[in-house]
Backbone bond lengths (Angstrom), bond angles and torsions (degrees), N, CA, C in turn:
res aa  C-N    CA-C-N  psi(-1)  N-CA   C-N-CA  omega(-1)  CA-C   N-CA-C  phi
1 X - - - 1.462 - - 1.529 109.48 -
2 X 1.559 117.41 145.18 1.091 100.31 -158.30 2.016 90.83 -89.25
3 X 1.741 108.71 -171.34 1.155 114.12 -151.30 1.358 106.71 -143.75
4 X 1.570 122.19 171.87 1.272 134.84 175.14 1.852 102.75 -153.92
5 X 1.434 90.14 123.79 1.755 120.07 -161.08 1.325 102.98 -108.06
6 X 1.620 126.13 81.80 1.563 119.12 158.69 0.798 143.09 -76.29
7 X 1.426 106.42 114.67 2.076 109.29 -174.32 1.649 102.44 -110.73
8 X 1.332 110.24 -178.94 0.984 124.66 -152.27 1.760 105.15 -158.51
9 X 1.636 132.60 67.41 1.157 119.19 -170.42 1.723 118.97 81.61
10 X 1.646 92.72 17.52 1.390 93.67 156.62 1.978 94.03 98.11
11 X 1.368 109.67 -13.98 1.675 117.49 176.21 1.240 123.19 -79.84
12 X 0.985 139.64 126.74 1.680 134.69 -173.02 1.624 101.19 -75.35
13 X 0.941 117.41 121.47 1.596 119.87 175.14 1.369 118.15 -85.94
14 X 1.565 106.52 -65.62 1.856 121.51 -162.68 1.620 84.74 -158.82
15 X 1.625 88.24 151.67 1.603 121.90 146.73 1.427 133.70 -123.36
16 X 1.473 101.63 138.89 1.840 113.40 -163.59 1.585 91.80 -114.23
17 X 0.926 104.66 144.99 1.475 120.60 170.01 1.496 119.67 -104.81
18 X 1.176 118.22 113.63 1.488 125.92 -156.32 1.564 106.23 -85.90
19 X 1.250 140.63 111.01 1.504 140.07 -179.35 1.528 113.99 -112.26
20 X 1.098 121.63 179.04 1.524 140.22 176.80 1.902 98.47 -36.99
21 X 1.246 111.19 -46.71 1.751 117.69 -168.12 1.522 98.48 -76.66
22 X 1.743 108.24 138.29 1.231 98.71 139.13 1.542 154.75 -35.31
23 X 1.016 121.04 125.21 2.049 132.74 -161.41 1.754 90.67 -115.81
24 X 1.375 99.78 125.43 1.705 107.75 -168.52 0.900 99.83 -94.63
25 X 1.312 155.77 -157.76 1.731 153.66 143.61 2.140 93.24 -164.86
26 X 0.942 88.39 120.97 1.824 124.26 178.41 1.503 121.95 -175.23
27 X 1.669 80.03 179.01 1.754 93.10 -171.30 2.306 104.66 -84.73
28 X 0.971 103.02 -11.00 1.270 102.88 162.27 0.904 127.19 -64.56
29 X 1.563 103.82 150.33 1.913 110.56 -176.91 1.429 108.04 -75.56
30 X 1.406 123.18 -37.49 1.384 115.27 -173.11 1.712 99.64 -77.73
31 X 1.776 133.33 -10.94 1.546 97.53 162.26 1.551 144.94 -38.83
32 X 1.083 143.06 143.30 1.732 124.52 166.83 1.450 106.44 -60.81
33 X 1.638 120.81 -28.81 1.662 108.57 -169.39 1.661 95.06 -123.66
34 X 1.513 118.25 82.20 1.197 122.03 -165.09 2.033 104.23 -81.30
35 X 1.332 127.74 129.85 1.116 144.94 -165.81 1.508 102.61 -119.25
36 X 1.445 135.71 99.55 1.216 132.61 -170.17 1.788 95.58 -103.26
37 X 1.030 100.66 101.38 1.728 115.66 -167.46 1.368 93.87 -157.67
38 X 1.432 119.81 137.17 1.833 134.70 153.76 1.155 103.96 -52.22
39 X 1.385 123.11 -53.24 1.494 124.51 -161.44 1.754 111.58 -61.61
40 X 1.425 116.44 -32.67 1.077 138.90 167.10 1.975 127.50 -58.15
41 X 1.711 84.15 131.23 1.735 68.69 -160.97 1.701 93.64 -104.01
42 X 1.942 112.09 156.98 1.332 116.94 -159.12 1.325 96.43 -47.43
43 X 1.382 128.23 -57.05 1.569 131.56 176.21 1.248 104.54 -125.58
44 X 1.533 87.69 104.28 1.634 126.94 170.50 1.577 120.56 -58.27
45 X 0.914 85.07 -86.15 2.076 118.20 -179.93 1.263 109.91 -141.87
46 X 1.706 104.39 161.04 1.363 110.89 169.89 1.841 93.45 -142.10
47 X 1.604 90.09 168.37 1.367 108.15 177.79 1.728 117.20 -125.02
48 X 1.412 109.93 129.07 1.509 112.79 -159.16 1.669 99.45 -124.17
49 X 1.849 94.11 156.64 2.058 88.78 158.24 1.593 82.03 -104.65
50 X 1.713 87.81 141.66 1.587 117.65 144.25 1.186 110.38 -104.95
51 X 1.555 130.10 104.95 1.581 120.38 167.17 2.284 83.74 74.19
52 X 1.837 74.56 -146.79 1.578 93.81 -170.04 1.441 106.47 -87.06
53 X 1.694 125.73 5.01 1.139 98.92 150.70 1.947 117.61 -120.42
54 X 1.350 99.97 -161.74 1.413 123.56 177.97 1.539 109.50 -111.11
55 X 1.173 100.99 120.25 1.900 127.96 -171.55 1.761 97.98 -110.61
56 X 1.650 110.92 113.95 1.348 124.21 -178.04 2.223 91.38 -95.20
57 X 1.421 103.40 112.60 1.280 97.04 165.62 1.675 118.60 -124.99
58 X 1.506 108.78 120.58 1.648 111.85 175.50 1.763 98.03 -47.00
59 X 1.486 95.53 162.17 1.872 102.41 -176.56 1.755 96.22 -129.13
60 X 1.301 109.36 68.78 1.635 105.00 -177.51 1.456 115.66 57.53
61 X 1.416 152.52 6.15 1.402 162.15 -168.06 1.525 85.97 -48.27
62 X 1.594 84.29 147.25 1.431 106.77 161.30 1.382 136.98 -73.48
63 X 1.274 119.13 -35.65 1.763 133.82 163.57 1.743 109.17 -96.91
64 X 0.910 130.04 5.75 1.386 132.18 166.07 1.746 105.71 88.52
65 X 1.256 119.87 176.39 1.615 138.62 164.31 1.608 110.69 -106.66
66 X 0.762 103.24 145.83 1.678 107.86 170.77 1.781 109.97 -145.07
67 X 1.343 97.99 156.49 1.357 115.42 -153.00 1.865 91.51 -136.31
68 X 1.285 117.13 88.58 1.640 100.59 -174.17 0.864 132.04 59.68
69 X 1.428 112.54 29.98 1.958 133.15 151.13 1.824 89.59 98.78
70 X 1.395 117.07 23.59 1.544 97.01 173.34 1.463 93.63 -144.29
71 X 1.585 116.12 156.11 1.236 131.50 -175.81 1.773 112.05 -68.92
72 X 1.032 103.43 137.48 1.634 115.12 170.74 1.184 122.07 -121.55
73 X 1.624 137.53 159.62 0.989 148.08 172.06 1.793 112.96 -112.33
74 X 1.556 103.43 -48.34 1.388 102.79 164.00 1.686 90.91 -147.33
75 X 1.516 105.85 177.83 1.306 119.36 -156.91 1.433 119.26 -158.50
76 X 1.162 141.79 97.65 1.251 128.43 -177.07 1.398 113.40 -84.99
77 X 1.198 131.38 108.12 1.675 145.46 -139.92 1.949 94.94 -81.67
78 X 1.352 99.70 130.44 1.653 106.06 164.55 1.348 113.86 -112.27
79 X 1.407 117.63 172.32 1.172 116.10 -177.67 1.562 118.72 -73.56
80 X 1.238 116.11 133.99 1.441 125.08 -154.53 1.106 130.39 32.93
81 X 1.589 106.50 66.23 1.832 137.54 156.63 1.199 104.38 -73.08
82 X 1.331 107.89 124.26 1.786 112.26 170.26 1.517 118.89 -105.27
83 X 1.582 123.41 88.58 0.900 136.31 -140.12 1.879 99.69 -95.10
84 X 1.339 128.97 114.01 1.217 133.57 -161.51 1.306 127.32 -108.85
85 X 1.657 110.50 96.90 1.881 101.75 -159.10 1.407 86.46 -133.89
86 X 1.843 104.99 112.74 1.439 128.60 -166.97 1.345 130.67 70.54
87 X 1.493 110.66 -95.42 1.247 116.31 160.16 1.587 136.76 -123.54
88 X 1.217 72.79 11.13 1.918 104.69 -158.98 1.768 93.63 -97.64
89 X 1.577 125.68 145.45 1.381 125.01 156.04 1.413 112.66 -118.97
90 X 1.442 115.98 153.43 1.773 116.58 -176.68 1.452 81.33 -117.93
91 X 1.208 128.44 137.56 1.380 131.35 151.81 1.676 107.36 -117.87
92 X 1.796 88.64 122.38 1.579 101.05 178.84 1.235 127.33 -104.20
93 X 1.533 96.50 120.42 1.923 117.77 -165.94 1.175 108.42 -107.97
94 X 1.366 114.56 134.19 1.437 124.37 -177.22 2.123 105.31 -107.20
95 X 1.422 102.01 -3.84 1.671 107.65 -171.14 1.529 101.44 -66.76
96 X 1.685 114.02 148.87 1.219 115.14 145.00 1.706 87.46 90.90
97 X 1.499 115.50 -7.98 2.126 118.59 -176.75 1.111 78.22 -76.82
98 X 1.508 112.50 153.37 1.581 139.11 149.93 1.752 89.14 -75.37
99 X 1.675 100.14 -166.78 1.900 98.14 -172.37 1.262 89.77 -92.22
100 X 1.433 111.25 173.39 1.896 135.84 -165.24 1.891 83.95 -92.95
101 X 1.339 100.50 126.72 1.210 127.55 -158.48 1.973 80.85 -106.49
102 X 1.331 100.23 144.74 1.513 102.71 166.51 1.287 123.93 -94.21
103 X 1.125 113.53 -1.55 1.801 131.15 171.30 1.365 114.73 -56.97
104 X 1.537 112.22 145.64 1.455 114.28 168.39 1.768 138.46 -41.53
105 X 0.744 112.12 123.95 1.623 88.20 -170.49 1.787 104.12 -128.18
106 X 1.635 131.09 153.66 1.320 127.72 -169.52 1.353 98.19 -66.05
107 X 2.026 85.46 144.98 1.753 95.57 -176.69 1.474 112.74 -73.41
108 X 1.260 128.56 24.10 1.287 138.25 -173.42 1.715 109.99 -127.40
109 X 1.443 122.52 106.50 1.422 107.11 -174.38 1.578 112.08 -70.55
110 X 1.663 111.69 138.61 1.282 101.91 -178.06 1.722 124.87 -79.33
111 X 0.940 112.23 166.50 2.020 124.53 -149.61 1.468 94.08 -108.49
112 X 1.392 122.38 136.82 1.079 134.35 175.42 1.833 96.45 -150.56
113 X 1.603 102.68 137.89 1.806 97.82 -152.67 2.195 77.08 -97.80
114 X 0.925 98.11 141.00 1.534 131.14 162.29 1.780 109.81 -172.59
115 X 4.479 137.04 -100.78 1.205 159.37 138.14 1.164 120.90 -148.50
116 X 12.178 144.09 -124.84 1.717 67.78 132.00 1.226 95.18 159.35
117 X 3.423 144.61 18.75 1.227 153.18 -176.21 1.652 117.06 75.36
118 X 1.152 90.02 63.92 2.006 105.64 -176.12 1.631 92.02 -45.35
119 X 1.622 97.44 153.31 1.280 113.35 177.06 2.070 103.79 -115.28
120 X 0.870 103.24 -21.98 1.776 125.89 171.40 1.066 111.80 -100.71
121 X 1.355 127.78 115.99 1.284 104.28 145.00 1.235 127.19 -113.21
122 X 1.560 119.77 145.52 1.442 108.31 178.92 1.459 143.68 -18.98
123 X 1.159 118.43 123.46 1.507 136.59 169.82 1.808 106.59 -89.04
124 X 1.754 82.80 123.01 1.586 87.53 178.05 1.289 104.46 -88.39
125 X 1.371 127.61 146.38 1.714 120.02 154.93 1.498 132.66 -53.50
126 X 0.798 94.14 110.26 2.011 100.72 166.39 1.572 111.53 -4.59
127 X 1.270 122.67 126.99 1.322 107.13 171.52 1.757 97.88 162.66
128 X 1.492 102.72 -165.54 1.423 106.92 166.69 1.732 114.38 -83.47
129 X 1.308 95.89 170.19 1.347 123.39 -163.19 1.393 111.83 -103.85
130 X 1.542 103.41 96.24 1.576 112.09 158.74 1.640 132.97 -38.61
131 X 1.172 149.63 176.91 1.226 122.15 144.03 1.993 93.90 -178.89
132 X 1.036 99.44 160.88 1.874 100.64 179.56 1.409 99.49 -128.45
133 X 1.147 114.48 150.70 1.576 126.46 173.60 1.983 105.59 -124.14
134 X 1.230 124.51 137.05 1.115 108.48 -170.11 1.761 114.74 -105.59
135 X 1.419 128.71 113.76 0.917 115.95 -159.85 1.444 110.49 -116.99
136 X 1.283 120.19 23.16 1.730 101.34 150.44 2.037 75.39 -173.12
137 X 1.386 111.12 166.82 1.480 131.53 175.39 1.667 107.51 71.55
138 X 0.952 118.25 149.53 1.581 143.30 -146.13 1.814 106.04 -79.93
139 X 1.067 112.90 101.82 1.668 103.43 164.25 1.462 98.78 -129.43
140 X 1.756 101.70 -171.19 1.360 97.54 -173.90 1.879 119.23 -94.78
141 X 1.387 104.55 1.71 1.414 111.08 168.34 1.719 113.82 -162.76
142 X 1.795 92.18 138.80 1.504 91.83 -162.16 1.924 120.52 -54.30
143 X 1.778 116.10 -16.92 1.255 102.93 -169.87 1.247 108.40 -137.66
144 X 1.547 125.04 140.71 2.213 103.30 -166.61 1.835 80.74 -120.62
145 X 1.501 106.25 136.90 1.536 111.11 135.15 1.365 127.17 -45.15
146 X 1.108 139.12 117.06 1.479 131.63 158.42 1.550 108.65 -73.08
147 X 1.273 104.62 87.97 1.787 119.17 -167.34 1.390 106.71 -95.15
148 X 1.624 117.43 -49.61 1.254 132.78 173.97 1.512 127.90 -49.79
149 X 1.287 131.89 149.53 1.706 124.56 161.65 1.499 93.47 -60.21
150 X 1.199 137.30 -35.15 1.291 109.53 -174.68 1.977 96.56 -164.09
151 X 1.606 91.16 145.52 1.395 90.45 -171.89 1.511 101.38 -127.60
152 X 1.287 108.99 145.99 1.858 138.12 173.96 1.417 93.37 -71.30
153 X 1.704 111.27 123.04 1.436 112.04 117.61 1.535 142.01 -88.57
154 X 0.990 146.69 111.99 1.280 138.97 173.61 1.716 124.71 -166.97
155 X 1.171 114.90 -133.37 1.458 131.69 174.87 1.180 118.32 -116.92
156 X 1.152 128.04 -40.21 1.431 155.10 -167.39 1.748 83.04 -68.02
157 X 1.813 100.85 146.42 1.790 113.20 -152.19 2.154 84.60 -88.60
158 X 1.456 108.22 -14.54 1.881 101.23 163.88 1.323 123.96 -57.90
159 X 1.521 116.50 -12.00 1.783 118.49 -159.64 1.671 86.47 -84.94
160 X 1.542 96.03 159.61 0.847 97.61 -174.39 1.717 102.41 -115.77
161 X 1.959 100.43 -14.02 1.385 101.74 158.25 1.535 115.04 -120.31
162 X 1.322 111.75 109.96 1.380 127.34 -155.87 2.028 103.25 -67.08
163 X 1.312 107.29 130.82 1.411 98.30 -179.99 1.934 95.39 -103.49
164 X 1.188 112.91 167.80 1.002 121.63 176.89 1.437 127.03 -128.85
165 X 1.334 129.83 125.67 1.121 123.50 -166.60 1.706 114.98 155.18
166 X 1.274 153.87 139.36 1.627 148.76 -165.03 1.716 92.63 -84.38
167 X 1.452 140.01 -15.32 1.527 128.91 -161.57 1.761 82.87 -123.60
168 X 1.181 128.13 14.96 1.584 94.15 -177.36 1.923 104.58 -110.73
169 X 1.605 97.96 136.55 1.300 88.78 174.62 1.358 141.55 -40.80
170 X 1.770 118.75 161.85 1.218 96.05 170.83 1.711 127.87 -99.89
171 X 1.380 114.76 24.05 1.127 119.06 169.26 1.457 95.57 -168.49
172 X 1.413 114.82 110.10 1.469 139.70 -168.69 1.402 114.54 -91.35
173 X 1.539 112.45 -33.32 1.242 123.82 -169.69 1.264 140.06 159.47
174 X 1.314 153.45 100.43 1.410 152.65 -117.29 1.255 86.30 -120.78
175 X 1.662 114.00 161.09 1.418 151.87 -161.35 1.588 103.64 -142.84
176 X 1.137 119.27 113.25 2.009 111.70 -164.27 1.786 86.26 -125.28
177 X 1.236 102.04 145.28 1.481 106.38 164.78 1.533 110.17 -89.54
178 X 1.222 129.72 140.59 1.323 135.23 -167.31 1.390 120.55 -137.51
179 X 1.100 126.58 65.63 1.553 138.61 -158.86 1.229 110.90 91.26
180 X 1.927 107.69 -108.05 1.073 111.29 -173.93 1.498 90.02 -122.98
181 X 1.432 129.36 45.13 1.445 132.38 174.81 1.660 117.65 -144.62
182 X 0.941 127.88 179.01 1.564 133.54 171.65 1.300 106.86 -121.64
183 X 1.890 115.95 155.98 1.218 124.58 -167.93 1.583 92.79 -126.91
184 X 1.350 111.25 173.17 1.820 96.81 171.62 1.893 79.79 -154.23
185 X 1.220 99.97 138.10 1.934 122.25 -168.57 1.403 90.12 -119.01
186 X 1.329 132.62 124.69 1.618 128.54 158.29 1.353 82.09 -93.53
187 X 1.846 104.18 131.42 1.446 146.25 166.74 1.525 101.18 -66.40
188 X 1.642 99.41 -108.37 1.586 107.86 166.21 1.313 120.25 -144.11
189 X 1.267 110.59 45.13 1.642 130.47 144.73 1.491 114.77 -95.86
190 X 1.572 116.04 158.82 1.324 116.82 168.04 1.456 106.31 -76.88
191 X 1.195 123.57 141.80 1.530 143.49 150.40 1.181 130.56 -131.22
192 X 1.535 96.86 130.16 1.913 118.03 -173.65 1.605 115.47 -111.42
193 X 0.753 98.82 124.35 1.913 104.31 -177.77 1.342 93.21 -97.79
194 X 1.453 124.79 123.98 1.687 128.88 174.47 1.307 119.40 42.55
195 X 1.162 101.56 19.94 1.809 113.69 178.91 1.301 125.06 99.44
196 X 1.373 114.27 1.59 1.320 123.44 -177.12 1.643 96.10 -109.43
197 X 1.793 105.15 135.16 1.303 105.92 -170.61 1.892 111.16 -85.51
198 X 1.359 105.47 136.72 1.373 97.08 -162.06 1.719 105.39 -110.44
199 X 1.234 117.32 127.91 1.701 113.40 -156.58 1.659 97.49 -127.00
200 X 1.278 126.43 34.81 1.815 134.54 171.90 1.386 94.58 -159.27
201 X 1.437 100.02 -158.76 1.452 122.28 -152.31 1.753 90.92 -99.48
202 X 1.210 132.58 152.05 1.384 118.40 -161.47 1.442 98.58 -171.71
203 X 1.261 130.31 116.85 0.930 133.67 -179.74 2.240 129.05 -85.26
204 X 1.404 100.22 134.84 1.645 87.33 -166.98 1.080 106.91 -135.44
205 X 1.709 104.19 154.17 1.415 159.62 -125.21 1.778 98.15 -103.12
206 X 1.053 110.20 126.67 0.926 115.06 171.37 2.124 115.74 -45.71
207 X 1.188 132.94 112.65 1.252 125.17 -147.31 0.923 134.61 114.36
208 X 1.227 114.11 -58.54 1.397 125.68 -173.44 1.426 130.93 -61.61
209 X 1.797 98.28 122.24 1.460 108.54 -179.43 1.591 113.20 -69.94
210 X 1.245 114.06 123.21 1.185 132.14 147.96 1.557 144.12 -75.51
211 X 1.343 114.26 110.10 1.879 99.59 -162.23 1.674 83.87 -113.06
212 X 1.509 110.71 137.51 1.393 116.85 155.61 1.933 117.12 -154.98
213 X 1.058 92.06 124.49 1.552 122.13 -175.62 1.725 112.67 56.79
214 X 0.966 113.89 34.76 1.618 127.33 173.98 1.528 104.62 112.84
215 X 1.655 125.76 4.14 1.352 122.29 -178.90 1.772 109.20 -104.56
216 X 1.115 108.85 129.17 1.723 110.93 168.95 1.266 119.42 -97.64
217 X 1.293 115.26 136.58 1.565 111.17 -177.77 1.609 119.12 -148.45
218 X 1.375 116.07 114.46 1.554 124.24 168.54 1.199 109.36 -57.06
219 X 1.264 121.73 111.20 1.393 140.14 158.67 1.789 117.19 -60.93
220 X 1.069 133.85 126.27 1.707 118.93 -178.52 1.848 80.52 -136.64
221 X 1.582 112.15 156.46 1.379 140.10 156.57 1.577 115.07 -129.96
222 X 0.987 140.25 109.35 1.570 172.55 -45.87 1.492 90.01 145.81
């Protein structure tokens, strides 16, 4: 049967066994692949069969899903996809399955203790246009589209705005599109909106300077 392998920093944690039923993955207790992380939303993602395969779909999350360091919306899962929600990775293996049996199977995937080239990529919603301009501290380009449902700041090779530096985290703080607005979450960098230090989920203003982990950034909405 095929599977889902949670690691944690490169550590094998647990194995879920993926069946005919939906497999939830959140910060809730009633998920089957429960992730006790802030960054983590109560219902994250879930994992489904379509036909003979398995379809990885984000569920609106607040810091996004990623599928091989890039954001997804839905996903039709290959063999050894390293599927990335927070800090945690599931890599989904189909080796060593007998064939996908059409039989009932428990709505609970079973646990075995040991934790990837998107075929989709995210669709943003219709709307106005995010965008950052960087106005003082080092990245690798002066201006980012906010293209994504939700975008990485950090170091870590997932950001989508790369910070630079040997002490700077690798995920400082996410930027989520939220209707027809943007949110900004400090991860585990400090972040200040106009100088006021901002420690939740906080929504921003057309203008507004953003400082996080030695990087400044003009926010504009279009």
């Amino acid at each position: 049967m095929p599977k889902l392998i949670l690691k944690l920093d490169g550590h094998e944690l647990q194995r879920f066994a993926v069946g005919p039923h939906p497999v939830s993955i959140g910060r809730s207790a009633d998920s089957h692949i429960v992730i006790d992380n802030p960054a983590v939303s109560a219902r994250h993602a879930r994992v489904y069969r379509e036909g003979s395969q398995f379809v990885l779909e984000d569920l609106n999350s607040t810091n996004g899903t990623f599928v091989n360091d890039k954001p997804i919306a839905r996903h039709t899962l290959a063999e050894g996809d390293a599927i990335i929600v927070a800090k945690h990775t599931l890599v989904f293996t189909q080796q060593g399955s007998e064939p996908l049996e059409t039989t009932a199977d428990d709505n609970r995937p079973s646990q075995m203790y040991d934790a990837v080239v998107p075929k989709t990529a995210i669709r943003t919603p219709r709307g106005r246009i995010g965008s950052l301009k960087v106005v003082a501290g080092n990245a690798e380009r002066s201006d980012y589209v906010l293209a994504a449902v939700t975008t990485m700041i950090g170091k870590a090779d997932i950001a989508q705005i790369r910070l630079t530096g040997w002490f700077k985290p690798d995920i400082a703080a996410a930027i989520s599109r939220r209707g027809e607005g943007f949110t900004i979450t400090p991860m585990v960098g400090k972040v200040s909106i106009n100088g006021l230090r901002v420690n939740g989920r906080r929504e921003l203003a057309n203008g507004d300077r953003i400082e996080v982990s030695g990087l400044t950034l003009k926010f504009s909405l279009t």
